[in-house]
N, C-alpha and C positions, 0 to 999 in steps of 0.2 A: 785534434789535441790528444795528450798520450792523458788514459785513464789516470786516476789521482789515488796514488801506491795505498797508503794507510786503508782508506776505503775497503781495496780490495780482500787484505788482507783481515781486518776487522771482522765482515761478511764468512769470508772461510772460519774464523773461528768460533763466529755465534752455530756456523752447521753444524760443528765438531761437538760443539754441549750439549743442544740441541738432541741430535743421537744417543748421547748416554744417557738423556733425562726421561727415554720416551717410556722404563717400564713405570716412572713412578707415577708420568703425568697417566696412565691409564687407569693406574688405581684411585689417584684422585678425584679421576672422572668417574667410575662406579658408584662410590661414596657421595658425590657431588649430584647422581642422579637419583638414589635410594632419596636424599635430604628431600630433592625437589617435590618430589611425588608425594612422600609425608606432608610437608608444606601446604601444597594442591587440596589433600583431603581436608586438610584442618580447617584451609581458608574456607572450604564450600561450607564445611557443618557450621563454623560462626557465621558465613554470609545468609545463611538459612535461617539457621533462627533470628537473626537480626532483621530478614528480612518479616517474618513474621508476626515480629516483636511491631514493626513500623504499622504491617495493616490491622493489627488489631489496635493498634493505640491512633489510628486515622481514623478506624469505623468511630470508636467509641467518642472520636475528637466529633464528627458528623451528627451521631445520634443526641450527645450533650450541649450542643450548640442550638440541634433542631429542639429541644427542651427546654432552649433560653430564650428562642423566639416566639417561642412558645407563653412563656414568663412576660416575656414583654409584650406581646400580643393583649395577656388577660389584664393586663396592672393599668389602663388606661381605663378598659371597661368599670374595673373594682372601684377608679377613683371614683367616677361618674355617677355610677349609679348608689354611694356610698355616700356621695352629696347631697341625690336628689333626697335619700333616704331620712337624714339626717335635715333635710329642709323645714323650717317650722310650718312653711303656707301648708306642705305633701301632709304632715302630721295632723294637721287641725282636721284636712279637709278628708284622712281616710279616717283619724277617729269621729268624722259626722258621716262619714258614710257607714260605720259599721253601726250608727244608732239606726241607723234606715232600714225598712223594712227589706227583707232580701229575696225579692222577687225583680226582674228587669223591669218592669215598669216603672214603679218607687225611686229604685238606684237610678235609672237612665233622666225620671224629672228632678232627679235632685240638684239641684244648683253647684252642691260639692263635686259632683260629678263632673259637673262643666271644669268648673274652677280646675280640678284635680286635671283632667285631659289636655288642659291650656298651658298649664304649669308642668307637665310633666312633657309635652310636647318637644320641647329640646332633646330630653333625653335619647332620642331616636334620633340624632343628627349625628351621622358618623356612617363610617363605611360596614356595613354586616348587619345593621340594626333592626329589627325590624315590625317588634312590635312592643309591649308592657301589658303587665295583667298588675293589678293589686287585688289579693286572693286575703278572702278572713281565714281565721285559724280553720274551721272546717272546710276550706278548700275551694268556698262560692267566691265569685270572681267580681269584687266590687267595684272593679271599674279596668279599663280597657283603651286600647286603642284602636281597638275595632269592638266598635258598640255591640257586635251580635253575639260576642261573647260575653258578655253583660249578665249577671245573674244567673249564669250556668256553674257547670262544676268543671276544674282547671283537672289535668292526667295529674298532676301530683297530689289531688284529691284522695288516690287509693294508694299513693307511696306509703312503705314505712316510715320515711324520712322526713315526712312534712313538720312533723311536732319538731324532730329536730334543727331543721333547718329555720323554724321560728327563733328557737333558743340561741340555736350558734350567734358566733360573733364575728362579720365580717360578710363579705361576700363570698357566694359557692358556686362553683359551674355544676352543672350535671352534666353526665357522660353525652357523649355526642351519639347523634342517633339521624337513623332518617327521618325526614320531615313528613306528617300524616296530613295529607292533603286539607283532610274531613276533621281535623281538630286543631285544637290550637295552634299547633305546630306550622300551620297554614299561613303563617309570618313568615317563614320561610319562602324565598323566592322558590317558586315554580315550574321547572321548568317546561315548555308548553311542546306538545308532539314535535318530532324534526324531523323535518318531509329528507325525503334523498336519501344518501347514504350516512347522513350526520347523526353523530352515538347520543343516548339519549344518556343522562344523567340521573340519579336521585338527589334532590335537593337533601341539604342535613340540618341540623339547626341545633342549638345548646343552649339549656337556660341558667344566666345566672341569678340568683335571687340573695335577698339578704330581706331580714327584718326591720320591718318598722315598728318605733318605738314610741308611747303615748309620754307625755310632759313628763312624767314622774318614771322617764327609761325603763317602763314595761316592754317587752314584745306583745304588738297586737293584731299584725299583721302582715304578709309578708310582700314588696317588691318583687316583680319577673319583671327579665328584661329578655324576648329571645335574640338569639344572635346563631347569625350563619357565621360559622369558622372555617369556609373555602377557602376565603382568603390568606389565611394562616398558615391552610393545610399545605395549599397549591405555591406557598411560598420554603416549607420545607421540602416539598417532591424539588422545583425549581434549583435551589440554593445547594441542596445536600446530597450529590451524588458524585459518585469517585471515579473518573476514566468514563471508556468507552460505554459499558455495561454498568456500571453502576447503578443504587440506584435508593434515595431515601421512600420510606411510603410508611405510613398513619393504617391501625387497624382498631375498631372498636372491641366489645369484651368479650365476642364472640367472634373474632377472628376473619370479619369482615374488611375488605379495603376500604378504608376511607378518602381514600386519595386514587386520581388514576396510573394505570400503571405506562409504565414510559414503552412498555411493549403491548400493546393493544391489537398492533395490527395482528403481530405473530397470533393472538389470546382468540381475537376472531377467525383467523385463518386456521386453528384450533380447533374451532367450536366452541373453546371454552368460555367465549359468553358470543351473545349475538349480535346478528349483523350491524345493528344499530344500537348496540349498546356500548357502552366505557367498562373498562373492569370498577370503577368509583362505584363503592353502594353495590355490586353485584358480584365478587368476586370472593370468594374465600381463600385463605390462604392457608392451601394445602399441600402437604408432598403430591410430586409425580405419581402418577397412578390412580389416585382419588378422583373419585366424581367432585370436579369444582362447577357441577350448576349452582345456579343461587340457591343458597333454604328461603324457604316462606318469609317473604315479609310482613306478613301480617299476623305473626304472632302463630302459627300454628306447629308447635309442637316445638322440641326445642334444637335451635338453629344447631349446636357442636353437637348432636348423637349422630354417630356414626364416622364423625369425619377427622384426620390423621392429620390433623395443626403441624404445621414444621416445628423445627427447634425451635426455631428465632422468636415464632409466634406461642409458641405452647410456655417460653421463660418471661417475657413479655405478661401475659396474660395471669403468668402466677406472681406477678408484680418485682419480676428478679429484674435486676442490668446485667447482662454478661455479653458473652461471646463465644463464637466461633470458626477460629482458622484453620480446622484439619476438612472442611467441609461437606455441605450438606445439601437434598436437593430442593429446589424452590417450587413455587408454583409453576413454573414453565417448564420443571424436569431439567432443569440446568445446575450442575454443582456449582454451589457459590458458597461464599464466607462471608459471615458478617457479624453484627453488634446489636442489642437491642436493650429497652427500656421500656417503665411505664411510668407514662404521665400521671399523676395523682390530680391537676387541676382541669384537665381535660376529660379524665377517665379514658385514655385512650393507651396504645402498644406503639412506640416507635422505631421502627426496623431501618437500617442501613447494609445496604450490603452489595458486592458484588460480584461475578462469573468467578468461580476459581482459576478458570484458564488464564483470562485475564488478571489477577491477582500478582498470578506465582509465574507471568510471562518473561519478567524483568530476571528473577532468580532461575529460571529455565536459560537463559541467554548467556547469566553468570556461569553457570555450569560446564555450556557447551565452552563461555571463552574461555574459562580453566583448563578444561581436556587440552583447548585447543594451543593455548599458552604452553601447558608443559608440555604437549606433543613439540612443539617448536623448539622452544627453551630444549630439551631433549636431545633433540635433529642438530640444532646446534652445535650443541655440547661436543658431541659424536664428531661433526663437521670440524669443529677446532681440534681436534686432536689427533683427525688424520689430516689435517693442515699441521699442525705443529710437526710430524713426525715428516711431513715432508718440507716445512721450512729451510734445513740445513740447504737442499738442492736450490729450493729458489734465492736464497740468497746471493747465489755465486751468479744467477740470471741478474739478478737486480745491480750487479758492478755495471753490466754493457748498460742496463737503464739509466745511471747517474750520469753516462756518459752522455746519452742522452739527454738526458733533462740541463744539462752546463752548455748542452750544443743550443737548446732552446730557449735559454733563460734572457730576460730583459735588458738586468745589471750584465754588465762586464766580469767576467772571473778571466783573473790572471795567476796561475802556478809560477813559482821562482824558485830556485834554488837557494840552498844557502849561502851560493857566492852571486848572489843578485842575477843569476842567467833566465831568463826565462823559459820555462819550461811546454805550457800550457796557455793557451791564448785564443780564448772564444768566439762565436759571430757576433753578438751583442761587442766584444768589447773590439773588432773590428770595424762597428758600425760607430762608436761613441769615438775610439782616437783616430781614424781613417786609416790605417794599416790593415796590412792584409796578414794571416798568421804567420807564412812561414820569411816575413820580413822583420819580424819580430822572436819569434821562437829562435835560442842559442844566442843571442843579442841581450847587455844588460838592459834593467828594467830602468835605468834610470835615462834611457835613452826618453820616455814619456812623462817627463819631468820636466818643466824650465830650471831655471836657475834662480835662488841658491839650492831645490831640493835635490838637482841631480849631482852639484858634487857632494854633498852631506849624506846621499842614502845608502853607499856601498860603509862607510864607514859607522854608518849607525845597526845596520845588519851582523855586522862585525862585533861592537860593542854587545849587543844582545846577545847573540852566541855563545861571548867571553861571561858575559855578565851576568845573563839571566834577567837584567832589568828592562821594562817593553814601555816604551811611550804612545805604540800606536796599536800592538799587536793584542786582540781581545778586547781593544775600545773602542775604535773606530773614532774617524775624526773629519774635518774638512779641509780637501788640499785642494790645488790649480794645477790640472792637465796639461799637456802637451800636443796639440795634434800635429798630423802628418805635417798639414798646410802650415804649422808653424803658428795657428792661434790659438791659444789659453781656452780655458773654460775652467768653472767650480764644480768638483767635484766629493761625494763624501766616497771614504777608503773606509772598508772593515776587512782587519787581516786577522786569520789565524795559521798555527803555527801544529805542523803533526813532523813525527819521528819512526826512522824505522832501522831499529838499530844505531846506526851513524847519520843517515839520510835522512836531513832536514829537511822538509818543503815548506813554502809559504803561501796560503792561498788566499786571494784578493779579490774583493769584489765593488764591484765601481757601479758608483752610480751618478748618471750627467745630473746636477739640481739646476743645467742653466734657466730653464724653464721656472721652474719652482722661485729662483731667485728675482726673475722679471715679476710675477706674480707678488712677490714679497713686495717688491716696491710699488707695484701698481697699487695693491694693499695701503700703502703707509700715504702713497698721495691723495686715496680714499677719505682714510680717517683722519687725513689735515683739513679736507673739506668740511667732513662731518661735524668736525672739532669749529670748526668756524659757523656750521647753520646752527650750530647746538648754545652759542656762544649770546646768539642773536636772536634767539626764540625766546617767547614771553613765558612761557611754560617752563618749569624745571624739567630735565632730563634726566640719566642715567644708565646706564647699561652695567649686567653682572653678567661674569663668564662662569662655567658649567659648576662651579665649586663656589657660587655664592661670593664673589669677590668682585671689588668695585673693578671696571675695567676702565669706563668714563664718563664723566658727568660734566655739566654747564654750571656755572657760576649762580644762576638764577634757582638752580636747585640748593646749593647752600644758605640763600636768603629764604625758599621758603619753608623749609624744615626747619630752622634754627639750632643745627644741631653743633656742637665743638668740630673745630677744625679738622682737631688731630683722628676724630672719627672717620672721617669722609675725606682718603684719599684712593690712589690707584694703586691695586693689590687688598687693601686693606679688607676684612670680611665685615660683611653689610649685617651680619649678625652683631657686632660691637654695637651698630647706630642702634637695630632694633629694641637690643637691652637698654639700651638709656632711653628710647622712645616708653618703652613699657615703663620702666621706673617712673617718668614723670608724668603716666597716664596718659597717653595718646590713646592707648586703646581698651581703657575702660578698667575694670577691677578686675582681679585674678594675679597670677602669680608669675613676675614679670619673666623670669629664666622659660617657663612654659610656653610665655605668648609669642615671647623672641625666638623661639627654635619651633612652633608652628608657623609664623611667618616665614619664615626662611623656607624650612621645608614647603609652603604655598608658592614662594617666590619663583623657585628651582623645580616647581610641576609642571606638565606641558597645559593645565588651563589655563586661559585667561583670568585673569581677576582685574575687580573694578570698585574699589570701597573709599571708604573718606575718613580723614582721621583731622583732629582738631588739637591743634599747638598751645604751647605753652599760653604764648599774648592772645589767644582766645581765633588765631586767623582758622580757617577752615576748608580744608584740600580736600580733593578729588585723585586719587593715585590709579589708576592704568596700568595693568603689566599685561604684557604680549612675549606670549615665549620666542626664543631663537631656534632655530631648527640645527641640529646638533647638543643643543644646550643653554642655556642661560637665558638672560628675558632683558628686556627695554622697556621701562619703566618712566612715566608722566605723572610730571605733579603738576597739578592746577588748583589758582587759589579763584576759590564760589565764595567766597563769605559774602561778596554782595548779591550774588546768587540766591543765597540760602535766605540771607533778609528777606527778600524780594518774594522769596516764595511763604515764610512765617508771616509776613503782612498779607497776602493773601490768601492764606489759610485761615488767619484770623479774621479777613471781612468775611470771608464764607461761611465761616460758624455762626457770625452774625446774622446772617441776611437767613440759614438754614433754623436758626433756631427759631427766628421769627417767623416761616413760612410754618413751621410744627406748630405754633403757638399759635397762629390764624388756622390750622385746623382743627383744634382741638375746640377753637370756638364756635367757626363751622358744624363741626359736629354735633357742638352742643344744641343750636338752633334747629336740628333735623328731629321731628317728635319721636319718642322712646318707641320699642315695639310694643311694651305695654299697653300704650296710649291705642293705638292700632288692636290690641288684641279685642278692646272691649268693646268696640265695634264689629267687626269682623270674625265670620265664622275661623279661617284661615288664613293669611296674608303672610306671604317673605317681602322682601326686600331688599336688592342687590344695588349696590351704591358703590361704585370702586372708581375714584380721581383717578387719571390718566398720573396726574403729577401729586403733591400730597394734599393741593385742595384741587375741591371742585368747582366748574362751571355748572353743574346738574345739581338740582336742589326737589325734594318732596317736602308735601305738605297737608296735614291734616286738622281738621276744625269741628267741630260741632257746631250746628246751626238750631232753626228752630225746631222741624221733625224729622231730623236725620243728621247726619254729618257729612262734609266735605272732603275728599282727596281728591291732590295734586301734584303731578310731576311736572317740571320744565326743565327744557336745555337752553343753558344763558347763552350769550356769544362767548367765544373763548373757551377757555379752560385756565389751568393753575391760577394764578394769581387775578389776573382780572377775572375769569370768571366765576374766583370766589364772589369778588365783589358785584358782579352782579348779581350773584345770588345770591346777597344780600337785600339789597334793590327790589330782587324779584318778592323773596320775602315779606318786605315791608311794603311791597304794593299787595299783596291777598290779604294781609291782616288789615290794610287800609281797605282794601274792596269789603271785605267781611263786617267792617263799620258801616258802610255804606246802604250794602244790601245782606240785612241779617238774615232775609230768607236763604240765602246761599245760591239764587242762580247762578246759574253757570256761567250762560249767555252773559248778564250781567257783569257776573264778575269778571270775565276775560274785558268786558270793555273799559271797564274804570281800570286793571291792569295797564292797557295801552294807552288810557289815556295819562296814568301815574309816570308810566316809563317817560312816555316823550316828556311828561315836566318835571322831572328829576332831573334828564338827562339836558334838558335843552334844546331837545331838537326845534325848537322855532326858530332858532337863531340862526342864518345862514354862515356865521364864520364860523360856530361851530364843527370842528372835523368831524366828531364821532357819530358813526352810524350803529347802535346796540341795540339789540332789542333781546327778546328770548322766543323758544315755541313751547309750548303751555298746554296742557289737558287738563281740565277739570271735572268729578266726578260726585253730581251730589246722590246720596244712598239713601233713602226715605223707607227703612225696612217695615213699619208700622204697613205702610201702604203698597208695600212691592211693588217701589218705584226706583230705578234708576234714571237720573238724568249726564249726559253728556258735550259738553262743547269743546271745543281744541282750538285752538291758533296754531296752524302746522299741527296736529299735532293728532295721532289715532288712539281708538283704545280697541284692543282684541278680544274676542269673547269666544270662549273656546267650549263646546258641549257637547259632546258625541263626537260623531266621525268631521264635525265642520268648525272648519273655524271663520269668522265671522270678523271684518275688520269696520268698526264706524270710523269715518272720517272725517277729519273735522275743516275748518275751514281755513283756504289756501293761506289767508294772510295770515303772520306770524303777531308778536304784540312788539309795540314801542319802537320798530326800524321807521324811518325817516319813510320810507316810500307808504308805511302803513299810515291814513288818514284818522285824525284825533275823532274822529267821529264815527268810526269802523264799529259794526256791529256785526255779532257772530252768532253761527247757528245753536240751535238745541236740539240733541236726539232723544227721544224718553221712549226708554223702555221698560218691561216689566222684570224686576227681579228675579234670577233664575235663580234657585238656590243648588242646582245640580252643575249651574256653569262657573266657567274661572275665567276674572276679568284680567286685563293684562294692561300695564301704561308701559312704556318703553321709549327710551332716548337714541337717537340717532348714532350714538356708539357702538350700540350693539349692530345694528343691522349696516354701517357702516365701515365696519373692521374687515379688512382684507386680509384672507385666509392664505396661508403657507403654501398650499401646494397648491391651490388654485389661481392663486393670483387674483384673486374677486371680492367684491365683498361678499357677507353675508345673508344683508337681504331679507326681503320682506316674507318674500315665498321660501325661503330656509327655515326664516323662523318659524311663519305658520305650519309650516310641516313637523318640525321638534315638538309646537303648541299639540298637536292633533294628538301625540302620541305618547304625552307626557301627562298634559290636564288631566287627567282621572285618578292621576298621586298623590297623595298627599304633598301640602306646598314648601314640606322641608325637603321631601326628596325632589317635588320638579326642579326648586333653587340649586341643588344639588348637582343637578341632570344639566339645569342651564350651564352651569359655572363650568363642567366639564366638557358641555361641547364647545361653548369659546375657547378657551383655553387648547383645547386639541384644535377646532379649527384654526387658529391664533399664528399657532405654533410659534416659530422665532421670529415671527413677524412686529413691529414693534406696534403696541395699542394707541390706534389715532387718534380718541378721545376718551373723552369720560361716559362712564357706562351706567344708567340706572334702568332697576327694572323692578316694577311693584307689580305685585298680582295678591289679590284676594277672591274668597269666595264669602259670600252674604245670601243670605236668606229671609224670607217676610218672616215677621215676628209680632206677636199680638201688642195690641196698642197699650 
């Protein structure tokens, strides 16, 4: 095919400008590289300080946070012991201990004593907690929770601070400090040598105290509460570090860590502390270069002489908050930047910070990619301009390319003459009419034409020439082919039209749609089908194309919307429906132009969406959209209103049946003796009672008899609701045994139990179905006589005293089961009151709960192993200690029963 003249010609003259332009485009490019490189600078000095701007306002975000968990840590302690303070029993019983003579003797038999340790006892129930002093104005220690500090003198004895920490108002920490084995501080957990390679620790401890005040709001003496703040500390190191090196840490007011440091290994590989130690408690924080052994902790001489505090720490410590991002070096000799503060509630410095290298790696990066940016951008520049100056040349190459690309092209290109000859005639448009070129080149064009357009096309070529008016030329249109074989095809023509001097061409490009046309109708036989399942579906339909316009919908969709005709047709925008949906509140309050152009815009997103919307007459739809791929979505309405009924009536029996089950445990509960009731017997005793469901099958029970008193636990049959009710049952058979035999035998009373069970229940009856019973311990305490006695139906009691633990067991049959005989008598163990051991009753839930990663239960030898190692705690932390190792052994396992577990300790007591 002959090259297409205009083209050629066009190419030769862009060279020819092209050439004259080349001295101006060099200056422009000068100018256009001085700009860039200004630019470059500028952008890096704002990216710099911006970038600086970010980690100092990160540190400071880290350090003021670790201040707030801080705040939030102390504000639970303050309520608490703010309470106890403020308690009338706490006030009677230290203004009778401060009439007491103030030697431990006197304080320790004072009955106030007791009272006051019983009652204060909660207070130590919590995570960190771990001892209470009640100190008189002179500093002696009126009472305790650990008696042997009873009548000595409290370290805040020689404070300045004591008078005023009388006077103040409210609760006060004191600064955190290490914990003194050999005094008070000895609340503080311990921690004990650690054999291997494991770092050893300083325990810390912080007291908070506040006054108590006599009837008529004097201060007369003051509340300690200590508390370990590891938890606190080790949750700001955890939470608040920035990147790789980061790193949050806690210093007390001499510039010790109080937290350990996230680099310890490097710190021992160092020397800088030893093999077996933590930098916590042992580590100063000093520059590079400084000797960081520990100073004395015991007080000799004073701990800052000598030693070069960092920044962080030395602004810190003069109670400033600031910062520093040009950088400084840390205790490890590493340049870092960072933020600090100082706590006032804590008495403590807290530092955030991290490596400079890491800091400024991100703007190190920025840097290199600016040089590296404008080196390009640059190279570039440079590149286009010895292209430009040599474009002229290639464009006169790029004429043979066009030729090219018309040889390879898909469509058909046909060149014509201005008197219809053909000129140019491609392989594509060989392959689309079956002509070969040169059976066509020099032949008119309307020889590819049927009839009428081949005798109308020489004459319309004519008329445009004459006229200048184009029907087809620049618009392109849809005509019918001619092929060789003599059959038709649809094809669409785009012609335009170039001049060259006199010499018109016309160039045409064909494209066959017989394909596209088959597809068109397979298409419409498609959506006749569709139109007919859509016709026939119980469900409303609808489909929108990519512009939110109805495309097609089902009749069933018009009934359940209920919207005007003239809304919901084909074309019509589905934004019209939505405005009049909004206006008559389908979709709630707001402002209906808003909600109607956020639907739409939802409508026309590639998510799915799936909501409900409820009509005028009250019916209530389910709407479904599913997007189209290309565009638009298909949309389901379905009417639930008898759905939605269905599920409000059963929503409403549920509230029913649920508020009654709260309502039987709240009575449940009530029938369980108070811990008061318990406390007045018992030296110590907890109590773990947790229903599987919201009641229980597991019921305790406590009594007074003639020279001692009564506890008892059982596990009923069941659980939730029935075996509430048996433990109701079980109830009312020990208050009936307890009529029977006021002595309180054991023995006794588990038999009148079994025998109450079977005639409540029925069991004589043989058509009777039910088989219930419960297993039962019972425990009479004779402390007058340091006597314990014990019986069980199924049922152990554990006695925990040094390194052994000790299980009685009681007798195999259970009470009240049909196979048990009405006439069943059970053993009795008597033993002597230990006052140094801790008794244990426990139900079947515990040691029957299958643990998470074992797959096993728990068991009797688990437990006794926890007992061995726990018993010698006090019974708020054992309860404590228990709760967390079910719950860890537990894990996502789901709890098979009901869990009760009573432990006290009791001691002989004069008659």
């Amino acid at each position: 095919m002959k090259p297409v003249v205009e083209t050629r010609a066009v190419c030769r003259q862009l060279a020819e400008n092209m050439r004259r332009g080349d001295r101006w485009v060099f200056a422009l490019a000068v100018a256009a590289v001085l700009a860039i490189l200004l630019i470059a600078i500028v952008a890096e000095r704002l990216i710099g300080g911006e970038t600086r701007r970010e980690l100092r306002d990160t540190l400071l975000a880290l350090v003021h946070a670790a201040e707030i968990d801080v705040e939030l840590w102390s504000q639970p302690y303050k309520t608490a012991i703010t309470a106890w303070a403020d308690d009338r029993e706490v006030r009677r019983e230290v203004i009778e201990l401060l009439a007491t003579p103030r030697d431990r003797d006197h304080l320790m038999e004072s009955f106030a004593q007791k009272r006051l340790r019983a009652t204060l006892r909660p207070l130590l129930r919590g995570d960190g907690r771990h001892g209470f002093h009640v100190l008189a104005p002179d500093g002696t220690v009126l009472a305790s929770s650990r008696p042997e500090s009873v009548g000595g003198r409290d370290h805040l004895a020689q404070a300045s601070d004591l008078a005023a920490r009388l006077r103040g108002e409210g609760a006060t920490f004191s600064p955190i400090r290490i914990a003194d084995p050999s005094g008070r501080a000895a609340f503080a957990k311990a921690t004990p040598e650690t054999p291997g390679d494991e770092a050893e620790e300083r325990p810390l401890v912080t007291d908070l105290t506040i006054a108590v005040r006599d009837f008529e709001n004097r201060p007369v003496a003051i509340l300690l509460l200590s508390i370990d703040p590891s938890k606190i500390l080790s949750s700001i190191v955890v939470s608040g570090h920035l990147g790789l090196t980061g790193e949050t840490y806690v210093i007390d007011n001499a510039g010790l860590l109080l937290t350990a440091s996230r680099f310890d290994d490097g710190l021992r590989d160092a020397g800088r502390i030893g093999t077996h130690e933590t930098s916590k408690s042992n580590l100063m924080v000093g520059q590079a270069g400084d000797s960081l052994a520990p100073a004395s902790l015991a007080g000799e001489g004073d701990r800052t002489g000598g030693w070069r505090l960092t920044p962080a720490a030395r602004g810190a410590l003069a109670g400033e908050a600031g910062f520093d991002v040009d950088g400084y070096r840390d205790y490890r000799g590493v340049e870092v930047i960072g933020a600090w503060s100082w706590n006032t509630t804590l008495g403590v410095g807290i530092v955030s910070k991290i490596d400079l290298r890491e800091a400024f790696s991100q703007l190190r990066l920025t840097r290199i990619t600016i040089v590296v940016l404008t080196t390009l951008t640059v190279t570039v520049l440079a590149v286009l301009v010895v292209a430009f100056a040599r474009n002229g040349r290639r464009l006169l190459r790029r004429e043979g390319r066009l030729n090219a690309i018309i040889s390879t092209a898909v469509d058909g290109i046909v060149t014509i003459r201005g008197d219809g000859t053909v000129e140019g005639f491609s392989p594509a448009a060989e392959r689309i009419f079956g002509y070969a070129a040169d059976e066509v080149v020099g032949r008119n064009v309307s020889m590819l034409m049927p009839q009428p357009y081949r005798d109308n096309h020489d004459r319309y070529l004519q008329a445009y020439l004459r006229t200048g008016e184009a029907k087809i030329i620049g618009l392109g249109r849809e005509l019918t082919g001619l092929r060789k074989d003599g059959s038709t095809f649809p094809f669409e023509l785009t012609v335009a039209d170039s001049s060259m001097g006199t010499h018109v061409t016309f160039t045409g490009v064909v494209r066959d749609i017989s394909s596209r046309k088959q597809t068109l109708t397979e298409l419409a036989e498609k959506e006749l089908k569709l139109r007919l399942a859509m016709d026939n579906m119980s469900d409303g339909i609808y489909t929108l194309d990519a512009e939110g316009r109805f495309h097609m919908f089902n009749e069933r969709y018009l009934e359940l919307v209920e919207a005007p005709a003239d809304l919901v047709a084909v074309g019509m925008p589905i934004l019209d429906l939505f405005l009049h949906s909004a206006r008559h509140g389908y979709y709630g309050p707001g402002d209906p132009e808003e909600q109607a152009r956020r639907r739409v815009a939802s409508y026309l997103s590639p998510a799915p969406i799936e909501t409900e919307i409820t009509t005028i007459s009250g019916r209530c739809l389910s709407v479904r959209k599913a997007p189209i791929e290309g565009g638009g979505a298909v949309v389901v309405v379905s009417d639930i209103s008898a759905s939605k009924r269905a599920q409000r009536e059963l929503a409403d029996a549920f509230a029913i049946i649920s508020d009654s089950i709260e309502y039987a445990s709240r009575i449940q509960r009530a029938l369980l003796p108070h811990s008061r009731y318990l406390a007045d017997g018992l030296d110590d005793h907890f109590v773990i009672w947790e229903p599987r469901d919201r009641v229980s099958g597991d019921m305790y029970w406590y009594r007074d008899c003639a020279d001692g008193f009564l506890i008892a636990v059982a596990d009923c049959t069941g659980h939730g609701v029935p075996g509430a009710f048996m433990s109701l049952i079980a109830t009312g058979s020990l208050d009936c045994a307890m009529r029977e035999r006021p002595d309180g035998d054991p023995a006794g009373v588990l038999a009148i139990i079994n025998r109450s069970i079977k005639r409540y229940l029925d069991h004589n009856r043989t058509d009777n179905g039910n088989d219930d019973g419960l297993d039962v311990g019972v425990c009479r305490l004779r402390p007058a006589a340091g006597e314990l006695v014990f019986s069980g139906a199924h049922f152990s009691l554990f006695v925990a005293n040094g390194a052994d633990v000790d299980v009685l067991k009681g007798d195999r049959a259970n009470a009240g089961y049909r196979s048990v005989p009405v006439t069943q008598t059970y053993a009795r163990q008597v033993r002597e009151l230990d006052p140094e051991a801790s008794y244990y009753l426990v139900t079947d839930g515990l040691l029957d709960q299958v643990g998470e990663r074992t797959g096993r239960m728990f068991g009797k030898r688990r437990f006794k192993d926890l007992l061995a190692a726990i018993h010698h705690l006090p019974m708020a932390e054992q309860e404590a200690r228990i709760r967390d190792h079910l719950r860890s052994y537990q894990g996502s396992q789901e709890r098979r029963d009901d869990v009760t577990v009573l432990a006290f300790r009791a001691g002989r007591r004069s008659a």
